[in-house]
N, C-alpha and C positions, 0 to 999 in steps of 0.2 A: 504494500500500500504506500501511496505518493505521503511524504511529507505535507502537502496540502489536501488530500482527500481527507487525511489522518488527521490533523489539526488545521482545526478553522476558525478564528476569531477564539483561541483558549482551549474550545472543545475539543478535546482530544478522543476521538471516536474509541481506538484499542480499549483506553481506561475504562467507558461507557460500557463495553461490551464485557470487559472482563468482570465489570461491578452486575453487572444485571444474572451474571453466570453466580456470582459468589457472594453480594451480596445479602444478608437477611434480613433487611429492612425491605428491599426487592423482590425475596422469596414470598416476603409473608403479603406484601400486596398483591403478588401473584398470583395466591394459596389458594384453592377451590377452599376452603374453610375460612381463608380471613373474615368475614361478619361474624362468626363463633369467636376464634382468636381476640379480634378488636373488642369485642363486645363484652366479652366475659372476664380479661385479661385487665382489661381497660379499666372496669369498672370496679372489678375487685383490689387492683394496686392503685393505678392511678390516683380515681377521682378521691377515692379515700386518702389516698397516700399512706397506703400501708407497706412498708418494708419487706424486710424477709419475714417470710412466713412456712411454720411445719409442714411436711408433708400431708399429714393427716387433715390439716385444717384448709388444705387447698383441693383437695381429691373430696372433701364432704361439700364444701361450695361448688364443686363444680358437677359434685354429682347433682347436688341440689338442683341447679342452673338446668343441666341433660332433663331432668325429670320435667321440667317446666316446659318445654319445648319438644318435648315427645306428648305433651298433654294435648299440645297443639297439630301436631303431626306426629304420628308415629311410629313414620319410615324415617325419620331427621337423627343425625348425628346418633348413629347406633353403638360404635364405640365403646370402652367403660373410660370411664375418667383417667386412669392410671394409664392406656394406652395413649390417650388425647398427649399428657403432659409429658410423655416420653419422648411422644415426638415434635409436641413444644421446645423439650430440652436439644433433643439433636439439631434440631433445626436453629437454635441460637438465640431464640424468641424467651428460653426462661432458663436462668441459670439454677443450677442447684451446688451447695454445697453444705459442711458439716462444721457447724460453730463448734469451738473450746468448751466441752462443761457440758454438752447439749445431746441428745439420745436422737439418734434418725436424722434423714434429709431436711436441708429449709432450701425455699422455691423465693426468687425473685426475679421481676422481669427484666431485660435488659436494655442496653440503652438504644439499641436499632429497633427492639419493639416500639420502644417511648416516641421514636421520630415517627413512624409510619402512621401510630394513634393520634398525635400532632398533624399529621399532613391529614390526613381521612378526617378527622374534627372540624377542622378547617378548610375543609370543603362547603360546608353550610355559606349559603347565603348571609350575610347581614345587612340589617337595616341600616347602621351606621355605622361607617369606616372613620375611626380616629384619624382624620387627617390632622388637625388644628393643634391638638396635644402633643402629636409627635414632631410635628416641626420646632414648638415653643423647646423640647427634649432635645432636639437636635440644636438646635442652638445654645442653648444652654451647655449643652457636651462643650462647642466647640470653642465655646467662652473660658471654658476651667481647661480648657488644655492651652487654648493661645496662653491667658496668664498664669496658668501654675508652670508652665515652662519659663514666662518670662525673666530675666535677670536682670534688668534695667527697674529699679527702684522707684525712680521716677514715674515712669511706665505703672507700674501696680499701684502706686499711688494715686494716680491720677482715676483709675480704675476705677479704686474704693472709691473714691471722692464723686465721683459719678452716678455711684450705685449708693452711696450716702444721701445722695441729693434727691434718686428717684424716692427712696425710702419716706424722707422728710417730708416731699409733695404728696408721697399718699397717706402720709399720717395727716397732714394737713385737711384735705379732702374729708378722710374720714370723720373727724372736728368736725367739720362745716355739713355733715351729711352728702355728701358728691362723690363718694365713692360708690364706683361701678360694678356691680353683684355678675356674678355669672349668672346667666341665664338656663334652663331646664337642658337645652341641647350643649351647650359646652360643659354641663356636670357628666351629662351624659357619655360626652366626648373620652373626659377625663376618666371615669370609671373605668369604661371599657377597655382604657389603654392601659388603667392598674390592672384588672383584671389580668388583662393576656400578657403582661409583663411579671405578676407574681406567678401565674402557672408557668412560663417557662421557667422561673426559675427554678421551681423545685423539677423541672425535669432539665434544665441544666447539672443540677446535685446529683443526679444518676448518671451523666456521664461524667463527672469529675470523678467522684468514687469510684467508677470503672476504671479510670486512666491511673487514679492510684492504688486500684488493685492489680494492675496490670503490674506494676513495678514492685508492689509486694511478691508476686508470684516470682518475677523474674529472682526475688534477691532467695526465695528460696531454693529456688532451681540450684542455683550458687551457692549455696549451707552445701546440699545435698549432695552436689557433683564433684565440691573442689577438693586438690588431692596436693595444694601448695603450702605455703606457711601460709600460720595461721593471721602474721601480721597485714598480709598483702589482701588477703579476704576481706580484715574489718578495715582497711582503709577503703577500697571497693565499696560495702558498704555502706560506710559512713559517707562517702562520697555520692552515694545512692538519696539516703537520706538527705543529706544537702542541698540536693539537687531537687527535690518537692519542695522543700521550702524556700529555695532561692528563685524557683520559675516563676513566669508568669502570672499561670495557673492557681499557685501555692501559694502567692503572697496576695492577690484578691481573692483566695479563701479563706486565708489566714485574718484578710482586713475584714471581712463579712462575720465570719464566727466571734471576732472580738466584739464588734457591731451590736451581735445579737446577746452577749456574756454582758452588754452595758446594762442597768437596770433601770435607770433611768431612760434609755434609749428604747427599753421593751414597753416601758408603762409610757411615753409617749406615741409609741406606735398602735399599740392597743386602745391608748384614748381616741387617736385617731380614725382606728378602722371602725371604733362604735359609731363615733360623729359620724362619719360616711356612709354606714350600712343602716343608720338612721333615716338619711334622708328621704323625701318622697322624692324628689325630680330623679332616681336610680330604681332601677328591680336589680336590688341588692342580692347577690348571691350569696348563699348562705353558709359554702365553702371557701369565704373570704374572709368571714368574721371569727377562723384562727388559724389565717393564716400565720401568721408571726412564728405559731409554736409549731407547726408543720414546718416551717424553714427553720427551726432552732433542730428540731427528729432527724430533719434531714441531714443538717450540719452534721449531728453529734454521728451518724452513720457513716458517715464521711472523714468525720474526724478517726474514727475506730479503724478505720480501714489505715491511717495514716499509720496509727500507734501501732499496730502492728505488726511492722517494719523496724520498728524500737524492740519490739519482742522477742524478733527473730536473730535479734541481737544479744540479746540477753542468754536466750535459751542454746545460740550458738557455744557465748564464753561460759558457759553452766557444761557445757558438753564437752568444751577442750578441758576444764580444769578436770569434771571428772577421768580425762582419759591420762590428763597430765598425773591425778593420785594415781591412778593403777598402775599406770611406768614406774614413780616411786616405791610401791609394795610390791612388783616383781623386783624392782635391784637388790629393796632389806631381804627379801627371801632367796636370792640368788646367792649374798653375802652370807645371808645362816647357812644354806648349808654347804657353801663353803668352808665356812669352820668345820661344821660339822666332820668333812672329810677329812682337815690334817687338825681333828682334837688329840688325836692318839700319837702323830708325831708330827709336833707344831713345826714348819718351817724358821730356822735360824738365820738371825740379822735380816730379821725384818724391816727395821729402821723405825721402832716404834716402844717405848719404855714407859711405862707406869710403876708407878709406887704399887699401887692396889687395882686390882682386874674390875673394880666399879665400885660406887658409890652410892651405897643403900639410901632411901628416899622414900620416905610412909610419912606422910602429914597424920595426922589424926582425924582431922574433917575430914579425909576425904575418904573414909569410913562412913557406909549408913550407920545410923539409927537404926536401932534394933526396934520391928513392927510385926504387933502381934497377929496371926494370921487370921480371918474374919471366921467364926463359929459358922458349922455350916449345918441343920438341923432337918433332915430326911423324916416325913411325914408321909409314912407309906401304908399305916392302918387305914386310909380315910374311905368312908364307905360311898359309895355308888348311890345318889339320889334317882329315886324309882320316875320324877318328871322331867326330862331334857325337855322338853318343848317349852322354853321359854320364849321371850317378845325381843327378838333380833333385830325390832325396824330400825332401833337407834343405830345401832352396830352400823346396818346397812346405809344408813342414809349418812353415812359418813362421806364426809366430800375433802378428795385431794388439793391443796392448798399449793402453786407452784411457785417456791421463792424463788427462783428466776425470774418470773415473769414479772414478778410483783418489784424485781431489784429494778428490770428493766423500764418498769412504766415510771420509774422514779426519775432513773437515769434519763429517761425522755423528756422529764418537766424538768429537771436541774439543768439541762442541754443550756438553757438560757439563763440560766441564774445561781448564785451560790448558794443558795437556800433558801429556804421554804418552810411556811406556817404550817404541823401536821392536817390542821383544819381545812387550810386551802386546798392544800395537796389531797384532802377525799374531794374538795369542789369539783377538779377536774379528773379525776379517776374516782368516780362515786365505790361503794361499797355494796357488792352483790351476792356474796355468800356468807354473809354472816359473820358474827364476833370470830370466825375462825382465820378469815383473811386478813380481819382490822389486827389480829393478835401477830398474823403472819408479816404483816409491814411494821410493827413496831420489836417486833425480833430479829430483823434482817440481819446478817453479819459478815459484810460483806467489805471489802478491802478501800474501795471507794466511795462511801454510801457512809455516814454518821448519824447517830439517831440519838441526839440530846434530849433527859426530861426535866423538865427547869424545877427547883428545890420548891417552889412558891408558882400559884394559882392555878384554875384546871381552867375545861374547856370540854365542852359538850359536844359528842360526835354523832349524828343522826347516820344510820346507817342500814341496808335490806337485807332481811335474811333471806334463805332458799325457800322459802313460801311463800314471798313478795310482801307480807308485813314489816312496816317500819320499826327500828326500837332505836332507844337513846343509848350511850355508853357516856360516863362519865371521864375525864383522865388528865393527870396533871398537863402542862402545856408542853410540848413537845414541836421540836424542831429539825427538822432533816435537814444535813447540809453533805456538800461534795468535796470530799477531802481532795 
């Protein structure tokens, strides 16, 4: 093919054809299934913004989802769920892997699925196209980049003094009542263009996470393969590391998650999105009014993915020092029985003289205490009660309580904050299984997770058992923070 057939104005035909053969963002537009795929994939991660999720709890939604749609047809998607997401997984549309601490696969979608569910969304029609918002955006971009670059003092000076001046006229204005309201259609404007600027952002958060999982994997690959000193590996490493935090990429993820860590920066955004989703001139979306803490889930996802890479570091020099003891304890044992062999007739001029062949060393401490062994008392006459049928329902209606999950839902609210009121913290994770789960989050014990009871005053916790009746709990005040 001619260098001009082949590229034309950019487009480089070979690249086109090679992405439409390999890629999966491609495959899955192409899918006889994609409305299944988009639909069910889309709705269960996305619009929620639910992260990684069990296998069990994605194979019951989806069978859920099969059942509904054979209600409707009964030839449709005959498949079992487990086959669906297998070939989800091959195909590059849902990744699966095996968190630290965690029993079974978790399912997340990936970020080629996220673009195709973006591009088919955005397909709809709209009544109004943001034009008027995005331009006031666009120039405003181009304003902090002329003068945050500039160097000329005078220059930025002159700036402020400009934008001091607009300031003053419209303080002014607002005095004298002359200030200019926006109108229904410019609210309108301005929503729609937050709207579709906060959702991509959280499906930007899933391809940054991919790209530093990418480089997590890589630096395993590297633990696992390498056969050099060990100094050359962790400078590699560490070099690896350095290089997410000094990119692009890493240093406007880094300035966003500090952003979101502000507290005061969170409670003004929150005041904000109420003011907004208040208004009448908007049909307020109702998956906007949190958004803040879905970008703080997202972040801390992201952020996890970072640390890591720090782990793999860790657990690498845990794994040289254990290999460097065991070199040690085969030399002393090569050394014993060395002796061992010339005890009976020690080698002469050795180059080596002692007064005395060792020096005895017994602390006293370091003797136990003498502990007397527990009575152990065998009750083996006991007689056989003629009624077993007793009332089990208690026993049975016992419900498993998962401190993971419960460390996890914490970890998602502290993502943006250093701490937290117990009380608050049931606000947004309410209380569903009873004084067994409220007992399971003030027990936690967990390495990054702190759970202070203040000496002095209580505080009342309303909380739902598994019958769906309300009850109070009483309990000093208590404070979650993130160590």
């Amino acid at each position: 093919m001619s260098p001009l057939a082949g590229n034309l104005a950019g487009v480089n035909l070979d690249e086109i054809a090679e992405q439409q053969r390999n890629n999966a963002t491609w495959r899955l537009l192409r899918s006889q299934n994609a409305p299944l795929v988009l639909a069910f994939l889309g709705g269960y991660f996305i619009e929620t913004n639910r992260g990684a999720t069990p296998d069990e709890n994605l194979i019951n939604a989806l069978d859920s989802f099969l059942y509904a749609l054979r209600e409707e047809d009964g030839d449709a998607y005959a498949r079992s769920p487990q086959e669906y997401i297998a070939e989800w997984t091959d195909r590059r549309w849902l990744r699966t892997f095996y968190p630290d601490g965690r029993s079974g696969a978790y399912y997340d979608v990936t970020s080629e699925f996220e673009r195709a569910y973006t591009w088919v969304t955005n397909l709809e029609s709209r009544e109004l196209i943001s034009t008027e918002s995005r331009l006031h955006t666009l120039i405003e971009l181009l304003r902090q980049i002329v003068y945050g670059t500039e160097t000329d003092p005078e220059t930025r000076i002159a700036e402020l003094e400009r934008r001091r001046t607009e300031i003053d006229e419209e303080i002014t204005a607002v005095r004298e009542n002359r200030a200019q309201l926006l109108d229904g259609s410019a609210v309108r404007d301005r929503y729609q263009q937050f709207a579709s600027t906060a959702r991509e952002l959280l499906s930007d958060f899933r391809q940054v996470e991919e790209n530093f999982r990418d480089l997590d994997r890589s630096a395993r690959e590297k633990i696992t393969a390498w056969q050099g000193a060990k100094g050359e590996l962790l400078d590699d490493l560490v070099a690896s590391r350095t290089d997410i935090s000094s990119s692009d990429q890493g240093r406007s993820f880094e300035a966003f998650y500090n952003f979101l860590l502000s507290q005061s920066q969170q409670d003004d955004l929150a005041r904000l999105l109420a003011q907004v989703q208040a208004l009448e001139e908007v049909e307020a979306d109702p998956r906007l009014g949190s958004i803040h803490r879905q970008w703080a889930q997202a972040a801390e996802r992201t952020q996890k993915t970072v640390r890591n890479l720090s782990e793999q570091l860790r657990r690498f020099l845990d794994d040289q020092a254990w290999a460097e003891n065991r070199r040690i304890v085969e030399l002393i044992r090569s050394i014993e029985q060395s002796a061992l062999q010339v005890r009976d007739e020690p080698p002469k001029n050795m180059g080596l003289e002692t007064n005395l062949p060792g020096i005895p060393i017994a602390l006293p401490f370091e003797r136990p205490l003498y502990t007397k062994p527990p009575t152990v008392r065998i009750m083996s006459d006991l007689e056989k009660p003629d009624d077993l049928t007793g009332d089990y329902s208690d026993l049975l209606a016992q419900q498993f309580i998962n401190s993971a999950e419960l460390a996890d839902n914490i970890r998602a609210v502290l993502a943006a904050k250093a701490s937290i009121d117990f009380a608050e913290l049931i606000d947004f994770l309410p209380i569903e299984h009873g004084v067994a789960e409220l007992v399971g989050y003030l027990t936690l014990n967990e390495d990054d997770i702190d759970i202070e009871f203040a000496e002095e005053g209580a505080v009342t916790i309303e909380y739902r058992t598994t019958d769906g009746s309300r009850k109070q709990a009483t309990l000093p005040r208590v404070t979650v923070r993130r160590k």
